[in-house]
N, C-alpha and C positions, 0 to 999 in steps of 0.2 A: 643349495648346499645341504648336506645329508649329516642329522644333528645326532651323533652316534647316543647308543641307550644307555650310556652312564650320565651323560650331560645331560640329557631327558630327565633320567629318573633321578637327579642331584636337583636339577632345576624344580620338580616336583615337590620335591622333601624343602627348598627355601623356599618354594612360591604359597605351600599351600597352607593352609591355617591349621594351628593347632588347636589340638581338641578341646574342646569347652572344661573348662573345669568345674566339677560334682560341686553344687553349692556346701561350704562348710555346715555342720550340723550346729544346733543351738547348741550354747554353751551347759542348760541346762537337760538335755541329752547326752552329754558326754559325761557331766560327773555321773549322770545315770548309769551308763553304762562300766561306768568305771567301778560303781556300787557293783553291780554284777561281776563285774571277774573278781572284785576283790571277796563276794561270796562264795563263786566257784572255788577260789585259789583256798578258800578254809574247806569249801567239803572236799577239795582234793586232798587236801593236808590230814582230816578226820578219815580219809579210806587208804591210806599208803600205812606200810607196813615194811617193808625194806628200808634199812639206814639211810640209803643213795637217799631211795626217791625223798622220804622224810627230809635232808639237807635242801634235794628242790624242792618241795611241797612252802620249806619255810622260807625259803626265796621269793619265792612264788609271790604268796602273802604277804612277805613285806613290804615285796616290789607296787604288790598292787594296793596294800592298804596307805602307802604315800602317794603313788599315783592319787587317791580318789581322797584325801585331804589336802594334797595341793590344789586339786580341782573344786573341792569346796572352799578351800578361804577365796579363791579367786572366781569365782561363782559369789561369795559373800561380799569380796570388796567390789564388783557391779553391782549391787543390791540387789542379784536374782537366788531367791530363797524357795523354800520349800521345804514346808512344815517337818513334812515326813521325816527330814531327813538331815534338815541345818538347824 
């Protein structure tokens, strides 16, 4: 019996494994990172000069300067610190 190419390539896509997933990054690599956009997001805010962009630039900044003190109390309440920075 002749296994037409939709049942083939259906059978395929249930049989075969899905792809590995990217191990998550340390927790203290992401407030890092999060320090970073919340830097970028002020020098974008220091080089903008149009009203618009000014209302995103302060979006921007605020979005990310929560972002990256969420991520440090919760970096602090696991007990992973860093001088530099907590």
């Amino acid at each position: 019996m002749k296994i037409s190419w939709t049942k083939r390539l259906l059978s395929n896509l249930v049989d075969s494994d899905p792809c590995p997933a990217a191990p998550m990054p340390a927790l203290a690599d992401i407030v890092e990172q999060a320090r970073r956009e919340w830097l970028a997001a002020q020098h974008y805010y220091n080089s903008v000069s149009d009203s618009d962009l000014v209302d995103h630039a302060v979006y921007l900044m605020q979005a990310a300067e929560k972002k990256y003190i969420y991520l440090l109390k919760k970096a602090r309440s696991e007990g992973i610190t860093n001088n530099k920075y907590c």
